[in-house]
C-alpha distance (Angstrom), angle and dihedral (degrees) to the residues before:
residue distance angle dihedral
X1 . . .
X2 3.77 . .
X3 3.50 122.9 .
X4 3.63 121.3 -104.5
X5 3.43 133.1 -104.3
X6 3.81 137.3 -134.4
X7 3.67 140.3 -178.6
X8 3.10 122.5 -82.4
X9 3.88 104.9 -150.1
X10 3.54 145.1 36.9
X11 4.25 91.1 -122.1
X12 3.97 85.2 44.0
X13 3.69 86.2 57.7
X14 4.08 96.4 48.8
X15 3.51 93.6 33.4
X16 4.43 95.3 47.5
X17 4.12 87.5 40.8
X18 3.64 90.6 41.9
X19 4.09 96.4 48.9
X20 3.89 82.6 56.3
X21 3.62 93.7 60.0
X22 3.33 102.1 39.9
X23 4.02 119.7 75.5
X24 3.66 161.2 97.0
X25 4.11 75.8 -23.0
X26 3.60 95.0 61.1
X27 3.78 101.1 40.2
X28 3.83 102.1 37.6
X29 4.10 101.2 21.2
X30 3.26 108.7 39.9
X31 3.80 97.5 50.7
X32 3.74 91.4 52.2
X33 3.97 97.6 45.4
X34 3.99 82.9 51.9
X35 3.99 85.6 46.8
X36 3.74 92.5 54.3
X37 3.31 98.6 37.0
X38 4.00 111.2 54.0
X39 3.26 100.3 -81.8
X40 4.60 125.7 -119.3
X41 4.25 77.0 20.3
X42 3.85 91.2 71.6
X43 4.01 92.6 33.0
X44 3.70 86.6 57.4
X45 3.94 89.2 56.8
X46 3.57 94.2 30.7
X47 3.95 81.7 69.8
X48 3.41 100.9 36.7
X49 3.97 84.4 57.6
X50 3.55 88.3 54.2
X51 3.29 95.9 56.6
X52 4.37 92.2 52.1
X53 3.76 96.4 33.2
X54 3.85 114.2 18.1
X55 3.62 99.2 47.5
X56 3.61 105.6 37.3
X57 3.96 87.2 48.1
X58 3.77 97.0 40.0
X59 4.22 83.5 54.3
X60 4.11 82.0 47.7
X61 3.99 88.0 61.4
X62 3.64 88.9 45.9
X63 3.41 103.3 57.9
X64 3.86 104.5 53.1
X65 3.89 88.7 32.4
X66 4.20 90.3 64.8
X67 3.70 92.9 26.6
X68 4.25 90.2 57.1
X69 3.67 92.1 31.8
X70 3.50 85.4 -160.2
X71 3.70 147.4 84.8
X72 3.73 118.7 -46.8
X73 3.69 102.2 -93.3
X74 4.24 95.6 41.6
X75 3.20 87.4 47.2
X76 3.47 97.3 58.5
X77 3.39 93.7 45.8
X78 3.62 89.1 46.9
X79 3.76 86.5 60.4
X80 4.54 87.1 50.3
X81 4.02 87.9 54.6
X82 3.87 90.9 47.9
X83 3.72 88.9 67.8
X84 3.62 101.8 51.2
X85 4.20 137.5 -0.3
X86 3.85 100.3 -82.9
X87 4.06 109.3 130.1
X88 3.77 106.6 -108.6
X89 3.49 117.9 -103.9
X90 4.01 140.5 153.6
X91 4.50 93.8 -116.0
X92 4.42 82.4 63.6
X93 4.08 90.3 122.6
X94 3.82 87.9 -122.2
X95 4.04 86.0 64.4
X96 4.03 83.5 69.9
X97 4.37 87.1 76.9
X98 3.84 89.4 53.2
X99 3.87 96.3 40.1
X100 3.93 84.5 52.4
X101 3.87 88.1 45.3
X102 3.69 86.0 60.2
X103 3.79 96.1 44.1
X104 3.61 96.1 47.8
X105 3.89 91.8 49.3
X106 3.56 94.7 53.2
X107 3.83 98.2 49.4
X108 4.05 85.5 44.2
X109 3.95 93.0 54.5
X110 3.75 88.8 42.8
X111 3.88 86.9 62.3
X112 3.92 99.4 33.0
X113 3.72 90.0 53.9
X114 4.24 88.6 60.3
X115 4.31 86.9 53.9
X116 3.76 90.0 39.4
X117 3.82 90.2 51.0
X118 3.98 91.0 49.4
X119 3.71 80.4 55.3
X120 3.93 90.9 53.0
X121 3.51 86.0 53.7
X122 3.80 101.3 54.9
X123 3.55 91.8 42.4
X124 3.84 87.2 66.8
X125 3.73 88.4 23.9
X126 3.49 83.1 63.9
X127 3.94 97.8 40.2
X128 3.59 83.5 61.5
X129 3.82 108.1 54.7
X130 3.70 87.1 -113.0
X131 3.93 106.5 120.5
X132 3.88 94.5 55.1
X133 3.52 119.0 105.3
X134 3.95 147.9 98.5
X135 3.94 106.9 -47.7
X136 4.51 98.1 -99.8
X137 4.27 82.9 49.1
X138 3.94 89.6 57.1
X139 3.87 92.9 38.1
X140 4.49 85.9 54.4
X141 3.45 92.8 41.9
X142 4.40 93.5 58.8
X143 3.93 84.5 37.4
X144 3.61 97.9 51.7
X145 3.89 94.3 35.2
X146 4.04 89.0 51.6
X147 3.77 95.7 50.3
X148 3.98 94.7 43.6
X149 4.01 109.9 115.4
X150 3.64 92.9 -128.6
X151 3.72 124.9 12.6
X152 3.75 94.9 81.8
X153 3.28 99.7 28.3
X154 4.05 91.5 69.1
X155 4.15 86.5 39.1
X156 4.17 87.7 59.9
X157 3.90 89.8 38.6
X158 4.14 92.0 43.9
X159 4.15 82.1 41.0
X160 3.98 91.7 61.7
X161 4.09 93.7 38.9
X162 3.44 79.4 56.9
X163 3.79 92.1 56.2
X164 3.28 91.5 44.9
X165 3.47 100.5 59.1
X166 3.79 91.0 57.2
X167 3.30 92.8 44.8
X168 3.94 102.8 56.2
X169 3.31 95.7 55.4
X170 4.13 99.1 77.3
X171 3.81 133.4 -98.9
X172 3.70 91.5 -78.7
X173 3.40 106.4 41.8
X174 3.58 100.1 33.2
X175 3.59 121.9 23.6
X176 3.93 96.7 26.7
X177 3.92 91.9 42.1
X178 3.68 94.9 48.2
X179 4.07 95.2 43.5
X180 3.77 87.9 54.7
X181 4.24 87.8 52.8
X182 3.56 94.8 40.3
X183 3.66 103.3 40.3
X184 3.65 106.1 54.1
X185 4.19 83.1 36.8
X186 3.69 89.7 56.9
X187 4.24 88.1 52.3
X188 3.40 96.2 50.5
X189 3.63 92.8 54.8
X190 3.43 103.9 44.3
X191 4.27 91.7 48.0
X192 4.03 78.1 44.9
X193 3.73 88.0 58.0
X194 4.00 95.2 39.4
X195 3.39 98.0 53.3
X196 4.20 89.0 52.9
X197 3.86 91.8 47.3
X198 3.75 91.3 49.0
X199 3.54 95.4 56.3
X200 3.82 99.0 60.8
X201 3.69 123.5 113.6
X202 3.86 106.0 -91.6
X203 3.88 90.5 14.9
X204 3.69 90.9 124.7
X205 3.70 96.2 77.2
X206 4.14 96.6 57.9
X207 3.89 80.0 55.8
X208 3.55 89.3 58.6
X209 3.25 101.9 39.7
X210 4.24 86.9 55.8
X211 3.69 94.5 40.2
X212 3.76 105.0 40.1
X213 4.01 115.6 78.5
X214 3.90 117.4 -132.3
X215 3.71 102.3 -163.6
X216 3.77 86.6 -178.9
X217 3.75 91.4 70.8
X218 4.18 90.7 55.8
X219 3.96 115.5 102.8
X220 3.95 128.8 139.9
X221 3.76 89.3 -80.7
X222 3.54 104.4 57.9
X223 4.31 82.8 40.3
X224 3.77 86.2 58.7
X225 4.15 92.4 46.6
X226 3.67 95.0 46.5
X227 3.82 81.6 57.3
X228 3.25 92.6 50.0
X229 3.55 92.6 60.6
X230 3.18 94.1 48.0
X231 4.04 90.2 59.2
X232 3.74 89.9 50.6
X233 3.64 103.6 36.7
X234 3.96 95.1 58.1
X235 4.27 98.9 46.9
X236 3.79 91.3 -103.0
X237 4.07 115.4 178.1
X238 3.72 93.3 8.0
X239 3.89 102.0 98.6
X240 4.13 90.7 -127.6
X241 3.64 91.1 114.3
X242 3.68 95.9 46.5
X243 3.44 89.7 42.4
X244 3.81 95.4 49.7
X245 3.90 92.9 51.1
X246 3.45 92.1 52.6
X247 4.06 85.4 79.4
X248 4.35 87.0 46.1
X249 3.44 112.4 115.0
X250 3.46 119.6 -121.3
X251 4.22 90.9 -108.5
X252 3.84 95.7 60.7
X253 3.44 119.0 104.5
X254 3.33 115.7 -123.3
X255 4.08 99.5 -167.5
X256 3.55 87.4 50.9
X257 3.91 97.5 40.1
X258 4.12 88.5 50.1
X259 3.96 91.6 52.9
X260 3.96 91.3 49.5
X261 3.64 88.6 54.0
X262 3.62 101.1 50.5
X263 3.86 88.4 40.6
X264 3.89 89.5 56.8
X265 3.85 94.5 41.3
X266 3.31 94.9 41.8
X267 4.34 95.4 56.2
X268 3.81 88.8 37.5
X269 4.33 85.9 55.8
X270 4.02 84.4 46.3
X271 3.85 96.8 44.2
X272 3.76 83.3 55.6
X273 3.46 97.4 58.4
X274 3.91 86.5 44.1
X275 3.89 94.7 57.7
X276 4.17 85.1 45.7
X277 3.30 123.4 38.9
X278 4.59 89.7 44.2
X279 3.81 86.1 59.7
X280 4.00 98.7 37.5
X281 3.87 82.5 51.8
X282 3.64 98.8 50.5
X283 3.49 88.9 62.4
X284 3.66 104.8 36.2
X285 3.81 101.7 -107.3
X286 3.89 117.8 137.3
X287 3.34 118.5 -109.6
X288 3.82 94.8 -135.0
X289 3.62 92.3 72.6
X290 3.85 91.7 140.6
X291 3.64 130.7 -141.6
X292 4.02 96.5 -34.1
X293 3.81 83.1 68.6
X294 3.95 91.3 97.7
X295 3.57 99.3 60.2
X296 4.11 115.8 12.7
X297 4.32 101.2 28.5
X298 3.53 104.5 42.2
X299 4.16 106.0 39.4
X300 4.17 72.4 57.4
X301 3.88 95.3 45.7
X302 4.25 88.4 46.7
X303 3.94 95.0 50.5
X304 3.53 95.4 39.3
X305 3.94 98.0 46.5
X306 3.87 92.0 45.8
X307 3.78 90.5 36.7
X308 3.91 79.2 124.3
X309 3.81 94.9 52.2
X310 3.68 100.8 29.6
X311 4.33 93.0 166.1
X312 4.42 86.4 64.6
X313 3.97 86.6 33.1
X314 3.79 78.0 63.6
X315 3.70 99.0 36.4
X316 4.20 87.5 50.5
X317 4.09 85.0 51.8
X318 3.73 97.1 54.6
X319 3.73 95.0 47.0
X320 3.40 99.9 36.5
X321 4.29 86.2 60.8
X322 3.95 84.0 32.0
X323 4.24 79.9 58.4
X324 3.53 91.7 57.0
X325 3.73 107.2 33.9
X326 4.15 77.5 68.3
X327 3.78 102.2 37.1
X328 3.90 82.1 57.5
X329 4.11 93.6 43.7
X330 3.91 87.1 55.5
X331 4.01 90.7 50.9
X332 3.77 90.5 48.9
X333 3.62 101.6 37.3
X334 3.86 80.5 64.7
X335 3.99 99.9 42.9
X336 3.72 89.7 51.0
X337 3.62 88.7 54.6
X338 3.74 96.6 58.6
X339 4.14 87.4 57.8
X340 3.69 92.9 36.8
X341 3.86 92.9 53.5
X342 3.73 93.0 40.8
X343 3.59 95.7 53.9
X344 3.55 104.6 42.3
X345 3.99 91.4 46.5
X346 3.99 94.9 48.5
X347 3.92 98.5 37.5
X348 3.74 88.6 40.9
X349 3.66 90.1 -136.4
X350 3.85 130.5 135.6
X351 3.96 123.4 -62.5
X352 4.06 84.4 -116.3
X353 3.74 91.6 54.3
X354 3.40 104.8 44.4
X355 4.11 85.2 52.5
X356 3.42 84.0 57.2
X357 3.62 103.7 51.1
X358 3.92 82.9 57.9
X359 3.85 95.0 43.3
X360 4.03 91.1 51.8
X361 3.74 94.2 49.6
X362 3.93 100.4 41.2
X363 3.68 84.8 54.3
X364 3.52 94.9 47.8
X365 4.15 79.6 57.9
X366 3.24 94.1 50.5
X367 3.80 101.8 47.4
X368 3.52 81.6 61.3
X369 3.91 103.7 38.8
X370 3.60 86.6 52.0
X371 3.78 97.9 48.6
X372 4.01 89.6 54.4
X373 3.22 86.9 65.0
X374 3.94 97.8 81.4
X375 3.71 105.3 -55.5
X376 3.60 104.6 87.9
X377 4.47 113.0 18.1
X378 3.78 87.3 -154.7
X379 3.86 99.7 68.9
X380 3.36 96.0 90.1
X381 3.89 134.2 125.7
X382 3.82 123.1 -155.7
X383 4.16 84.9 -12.2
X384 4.18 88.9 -55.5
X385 3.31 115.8 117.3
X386 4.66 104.7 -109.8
X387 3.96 86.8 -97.7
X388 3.72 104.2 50.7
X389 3.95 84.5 37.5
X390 3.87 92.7 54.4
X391 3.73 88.6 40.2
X392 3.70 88.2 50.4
X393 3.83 95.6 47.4
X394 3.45 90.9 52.5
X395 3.62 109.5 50.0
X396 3.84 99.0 25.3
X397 4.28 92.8 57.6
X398 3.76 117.1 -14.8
X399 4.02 100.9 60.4
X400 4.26 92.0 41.0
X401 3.33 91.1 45.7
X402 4.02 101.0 48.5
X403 4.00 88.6 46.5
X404 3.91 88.2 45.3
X405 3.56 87.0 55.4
X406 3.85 103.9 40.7
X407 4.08 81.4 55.5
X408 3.88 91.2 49.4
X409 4.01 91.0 45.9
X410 4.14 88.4 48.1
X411 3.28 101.3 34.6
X412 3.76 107.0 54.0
X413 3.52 109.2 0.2
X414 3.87 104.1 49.6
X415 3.89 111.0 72.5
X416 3.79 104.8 -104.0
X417 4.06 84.6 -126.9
X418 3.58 94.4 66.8
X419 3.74 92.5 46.4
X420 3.94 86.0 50.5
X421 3.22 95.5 55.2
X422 3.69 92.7 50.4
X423 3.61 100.6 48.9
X424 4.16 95.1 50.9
X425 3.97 94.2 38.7
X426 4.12 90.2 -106.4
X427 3.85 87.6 -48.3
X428 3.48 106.4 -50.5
X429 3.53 85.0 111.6
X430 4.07 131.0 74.0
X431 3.77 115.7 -146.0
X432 3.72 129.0 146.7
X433 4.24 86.8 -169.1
X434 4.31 91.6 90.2
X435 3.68 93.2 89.0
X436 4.18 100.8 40.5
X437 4.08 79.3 42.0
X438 3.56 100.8 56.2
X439 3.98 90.6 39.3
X440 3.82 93.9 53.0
X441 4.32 78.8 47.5
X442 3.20 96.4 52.5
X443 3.61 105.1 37.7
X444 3.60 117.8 3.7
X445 3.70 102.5 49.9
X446 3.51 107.1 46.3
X447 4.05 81.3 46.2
X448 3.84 91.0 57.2
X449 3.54 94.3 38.4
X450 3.87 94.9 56.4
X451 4.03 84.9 41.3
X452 3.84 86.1 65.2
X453 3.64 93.3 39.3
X454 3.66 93.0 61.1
X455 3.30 99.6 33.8
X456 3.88 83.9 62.5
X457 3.80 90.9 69.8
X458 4.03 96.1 36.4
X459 3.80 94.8 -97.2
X460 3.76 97.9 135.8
């Protein structure tokens, strides 16, 4: 088996862990869960929930990642034999979190690759002239492009190859390199964008709305979808994290490391909203325009709010689906890792063949997620179309109940020593966090997390 990799610098290590987080979820979500939901009110929670949930759990990831230094399900085995004198292996009943890390991750890039390759699409869609139109023309053209046997199909399929490319070539020279490309390109765009869509006529009142709280809007639901968000927005439940820190070296800090992350996701999910809602504003269109905001709201919003200037109105369109073509590469750069590194440690093959193991069976997925979508009626799952059901499965049981879990495993089954020893580097490190950490582990996650779980299905 080859050896493993790790990265090789501290801003690799941000910038890699950080590219995981930050996606479609940021850029498309996150500004319409703020839309629907009052606006700075439920950012103000949003990071207050980052701060009990995303943190604390992010940290949880950490820990048995660089402890197993391995893939998902070793290493949480790895983590089981630490605590007594078993010999480590991947059928330890604790493996059964990491091996449903891996499972969910691979049905969740299957899916993410079919909305990433829509967002291939309108980036040439839009390179071409072709999304521009009066507002029913570019509402037919995503309908009829979704439901079309073939066109998206090969964009989801080209979208993982694409992946998988990165991906093959190592830690180092692949997913580090790329992150540090694609991460500071992605910024640069999206304050490119901002500072466009806050200098339209009327702009001024989208920044308000974002910016200034309505408390009046706060109740125990919008509480509950703020952590929610949270959950999503940080790679919760899906093993990338773990995964990820497998390849830390034992110096980083993972305190530190965790806050960075949520500091960077967090701005990019609020520099979204501030390159959205100032242009839906300046020309009157709501700002809770819900998920079809991506592809039928806002190639509206851009031509109509640069009707005046219609060469940057252009210019805004291409890098705005240029923005999220690479906010969804850095997302599945680091889902096709968790596969890749599972397979290729647990076969004992090749690197190259364990990426392709993943690659063939995410686009297998997607052949099919994308096919529900219109193509074939029959592709359905408990009367959802295969995407919204794998979408569904995924966020409504698999993701709560791996990061329910992982808190369980850490939070009363691992002696706290080990996890002390973890968190301050074997004491080289001073931090007065361990105790507030392992009582948000042991109580307050898992309490939030089952919160959002049955607030999913109108519980509570």
């Amino acid at each position: 088996m080859e050896q493993r990799g790790n990265f090789g610098t501290k801003i690799g290590v941000i910038l890699a862990t950080a590219g995981s987080a930050v996606g479609l979820g940021n850029i498309w979500r996150f500004p319409y869960m703020t839309g629907q939901n009052g606006g700075a009110a439920f950012i103000i929670l949003y990071l207050l929930c980052v701060v009990l949930l995303g943190i604390p759990g992010m940290l949880c990831e950490f820990i048995i990642g660089r402890h197993g230094a391995s893939n998902a399900a070793r290493a949480y085995a790895k983590m089981s034999q630490s605590t007594n004198t078993s010999s480590p292996n991947t059928h330890h009943p604790s493996s059964f979190i990491g091996y449903l890390g891996v499972f969910t991750s691979m049905i969740i890039l299957g899916f993410y690759a079919v909305v990433a390759g829509w967002c291939l699409q309108y980036l040439f869609a839009s390179l071409m002239g072709h999304v521009s139109g009066d507002p029913e023309y570019v509402k037919n053209y995503f309908l009829a492009f979704s439901s079309n046997p073939l066109k998206p199909t090969l964009w989801a399929v080209a979208f993982i190859l694409i992946t998988h490319l990165v991906v093959i070539r190592g830690v180092r020279g692949g997913i580090e390199k790329a992150s540090n490309l694609l991460m500071p390109t992605l910024f640069v765009l999206l304050i490119i964008i901002v500072a466009a869509s806050c200098m339209l006529p009327g702009a001024s009142k989208g920044v308000e709305f974002l910016l200034k709280p309505d408390f009046s809007k706060l109740n125990h639901s919008v509480f509950l979808e703020a952590l929610g968000q949270a959950f999503f927005s940080l790679s919760l439940g899906t093993a990338c994290l773990c995964t990820y820190a497998s390849y830390f070296s034992r110096q980083t800090n993972l305190l530190r490391s965790a806050v960075q992350i949520a500091l960077i996701d967090s701005a990019i999910a609020i520099l979204a909203g501030l390159m959205i809602f100032p242009a839906a504003f300046s020309v009157g269109v709501s700002p809770d325009s819900g998920p079809s905001l991506i592809f039928i709201t806002l190639p509206n919003v851009f031509q109509q709010a640069f009707s005046a200037m219609p060469v940057v109105g252009y210019v805004v369109g291409i890098l705005f689906y240029g923005l999220l073509s690479l906010a969804a590469l850095t997302s599945t750069i680091s889902m096709h890792e968790i596969g890749t590194a599972f397979f290729y440690e647990e076969l004992h093959v090749s690197r190259r063949r364990g990426a392709w193991v993943t690659t063939l069976v995410c686009s297998i997925i997607a052949v099919f997620c994308s096919l529900s979508m219109g193509a074939v009626d029959g592709l359905k799952v408990s009367g959802m179309p295969f995407l919204d059901f794998c979408d569904y499965l995924t966020a409504q049981y698999l993701l709560p109940l791996g990061s329910f879990l992982t808190c369980l495993f850490l939070g009363w089954y691992v002696p706290k020593q080990i996890l002390r020893d973890e968190l301050t580097n074997w004491g080289t490190l001073r931090t007065r966090v361990f105790p507030l950490w392992l009582f948000a582990v042991r109580y307050v996650c898992p309490l939030c997390i089952a919160a959002v779980f049955l607030h999913q299905f109108g519980i509570i």
